[in-house]
C-alpha distance (Angstrom), angle and dihedral (degrees) to the residues before:
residue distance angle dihedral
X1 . . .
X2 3.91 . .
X3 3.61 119.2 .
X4 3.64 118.8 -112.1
X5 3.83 122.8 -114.1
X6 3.56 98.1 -162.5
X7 4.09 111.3 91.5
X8 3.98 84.4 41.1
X9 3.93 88.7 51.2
X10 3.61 103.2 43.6
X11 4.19 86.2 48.4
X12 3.59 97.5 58.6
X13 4.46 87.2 38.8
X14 3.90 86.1 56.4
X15 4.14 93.9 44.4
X16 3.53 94.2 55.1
X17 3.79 93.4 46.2
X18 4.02 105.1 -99.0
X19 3.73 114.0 145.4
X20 3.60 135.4 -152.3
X21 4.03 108.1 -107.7
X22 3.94 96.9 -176.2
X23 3.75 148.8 -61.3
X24 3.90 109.8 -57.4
X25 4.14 121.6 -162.7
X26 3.59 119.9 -54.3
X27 3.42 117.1 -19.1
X28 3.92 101.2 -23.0
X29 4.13 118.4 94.6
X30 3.80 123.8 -158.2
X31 3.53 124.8 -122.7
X32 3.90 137.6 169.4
X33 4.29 131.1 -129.7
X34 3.58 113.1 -149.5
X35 3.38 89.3 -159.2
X36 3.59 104.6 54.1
X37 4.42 87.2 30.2
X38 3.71 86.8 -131.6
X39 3.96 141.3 125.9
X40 3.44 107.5 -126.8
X41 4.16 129.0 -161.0
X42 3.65 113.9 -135.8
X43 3.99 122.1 -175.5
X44 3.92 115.4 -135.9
X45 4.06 91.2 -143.6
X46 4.45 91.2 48.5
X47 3.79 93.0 -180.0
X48 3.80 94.7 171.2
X49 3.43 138.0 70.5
X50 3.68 97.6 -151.5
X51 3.73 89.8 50.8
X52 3.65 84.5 54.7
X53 3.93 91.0 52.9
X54 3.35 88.3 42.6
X55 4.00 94.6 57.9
X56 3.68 92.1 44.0
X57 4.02 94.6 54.7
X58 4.06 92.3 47.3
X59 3.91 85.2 55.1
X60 3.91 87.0 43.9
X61 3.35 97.7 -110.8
X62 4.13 129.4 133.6
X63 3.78 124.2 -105.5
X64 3.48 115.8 -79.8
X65 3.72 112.5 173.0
C-alpha cells in the first residue's frame, strides 16, 4: 500500500497561508495560495509524491516530498 500525501500536503498548504475554498467533485477539494494567487485542486487520497510536488509548485511553494 502507498502512503498517502494528503495530511503532509494540506500541513505545509495551511503554514504558508493557503485556505480551503470548498469541496470540489469527487474526492478532490479546492483551495487557494496567496502566494502563487491561484486556486489549486488537491485530491483527498494524494497517492504520489510527484503529485504532491506538483501541488506545492502550482501554489509556489518548494518540493517537499
Amino acid at each position: 500500500m502507498s502512503k498517502g500525501y494528503y495530511r503532509e500536503l494540506i500541513t505545509l498548504l495551511t503554514q504558508h497561508g493557503c485556505i480551503f475554498v470548498r469541496a470540489g467533485k469527487g474526492s478532490h477539494e479546492i483551495w487557494f495560495s496567496p502566494v502563487s494567487n491561484k486556486k489549486l485542486l488537491i485530491p483527498r487520497n494524494c497517492p504520489s509524491s510527484h503529485t504532491a510536488n506538483s501541488i506545492l509548485k502550482d501554489a509556489g511553494l518548494p518540493k517537499a516530498f
